[in-house]
N, C-alpha and C positions, 0 to 999 in steps of 0.2 A: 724557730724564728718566725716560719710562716702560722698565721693564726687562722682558724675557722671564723672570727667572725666577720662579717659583713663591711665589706671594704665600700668606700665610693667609689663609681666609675675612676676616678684620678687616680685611687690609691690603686685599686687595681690595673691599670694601664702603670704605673710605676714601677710595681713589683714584677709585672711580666717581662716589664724593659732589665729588671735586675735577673731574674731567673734565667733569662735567654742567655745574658752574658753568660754567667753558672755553665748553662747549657753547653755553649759553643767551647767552653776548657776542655770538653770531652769527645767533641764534633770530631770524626775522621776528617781530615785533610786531602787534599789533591789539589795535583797539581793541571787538570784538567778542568776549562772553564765549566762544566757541568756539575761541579762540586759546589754544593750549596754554602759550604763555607771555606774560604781561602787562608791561608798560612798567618797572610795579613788579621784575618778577623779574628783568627782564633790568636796571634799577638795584641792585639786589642784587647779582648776579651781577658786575654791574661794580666793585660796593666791594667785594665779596669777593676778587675776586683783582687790586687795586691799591689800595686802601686802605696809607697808612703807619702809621695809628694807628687805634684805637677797635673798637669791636664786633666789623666784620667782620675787621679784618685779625688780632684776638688768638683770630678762628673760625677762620679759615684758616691760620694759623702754628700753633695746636693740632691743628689736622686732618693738617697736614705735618709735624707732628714722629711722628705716629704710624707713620709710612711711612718716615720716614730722611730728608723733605726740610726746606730752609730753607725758609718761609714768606717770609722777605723777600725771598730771592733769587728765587721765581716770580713775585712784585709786582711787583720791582723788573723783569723778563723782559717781562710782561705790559704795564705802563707804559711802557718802550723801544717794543713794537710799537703801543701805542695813538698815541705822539708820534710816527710813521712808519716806524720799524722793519719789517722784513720777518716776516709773520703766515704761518705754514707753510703750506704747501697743503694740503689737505683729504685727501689721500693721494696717492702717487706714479702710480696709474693715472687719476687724472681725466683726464674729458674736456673740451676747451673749452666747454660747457656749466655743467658742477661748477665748475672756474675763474672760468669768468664771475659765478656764482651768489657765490660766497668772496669774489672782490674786490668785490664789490657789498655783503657783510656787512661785511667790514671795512672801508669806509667808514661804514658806516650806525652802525656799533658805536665807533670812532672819533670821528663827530658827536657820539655822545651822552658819549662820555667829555669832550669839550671840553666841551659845554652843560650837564653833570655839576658841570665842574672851574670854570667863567667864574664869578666874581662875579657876582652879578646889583645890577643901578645900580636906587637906589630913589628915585621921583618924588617930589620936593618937594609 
């Protein structure tokens, strides 16, 4: 999706503000305020790039048409790997460590998109 060639400053401040989101699905969480990214961000982060409708997904479908992408189609990409889909590796030099670390995130980022997406049953 991302391209070698020569972005404008716009396009590239675009696409950073999209890759961060990416980023943060993977972020460790804490619950201590020294944690660079909080439970909240990283729920954000989740509706931002798999949401079908509402707030985030008409943020992030604005955000990708400024760049030449579909917004649905990176939802709809994102959603395939959250339901078990294959989530890329973190780049082609990793070492079993990095690997280890990724499939540890993508499960952890996966949990929450279920406990995101699960009805929640209300006690009588």
């Amino acid at each position: 999706m991302i391209s070698n060639t020569h972005q404008t400053t716009e396009a590239a401040l675009v696409t950073a503000i999209i890759m961060q989101a990416y980023r943060d699905l993977f972020a460790r969480v804490s619950d201590t305020t020294t944690s660079l990214t909080t439970q909240t961000d990283q729920d954000q982060a989740i509706a931002f790039m798999t949401d079908d409708f509402g707030k985030w997904a008409q943020h992030r479908n604005h955000l990708c048409s400024l760049i030449g992408w579909d917004g649905d189609v990176l939802a709809a990409r994102v959603r395939r790997m959250m339901l078990g889909g294959a989530f890329p590796d973190p780049n082609a030099s990793a070492n079993a460590a990095v690997l280890a670390s990724h499939t540890d995130a993508v499960e952890r980022v996966r949990a929450r998109y279920i406990h995101l997406r699960t009805p929640r049953s209300h006690a009588a």
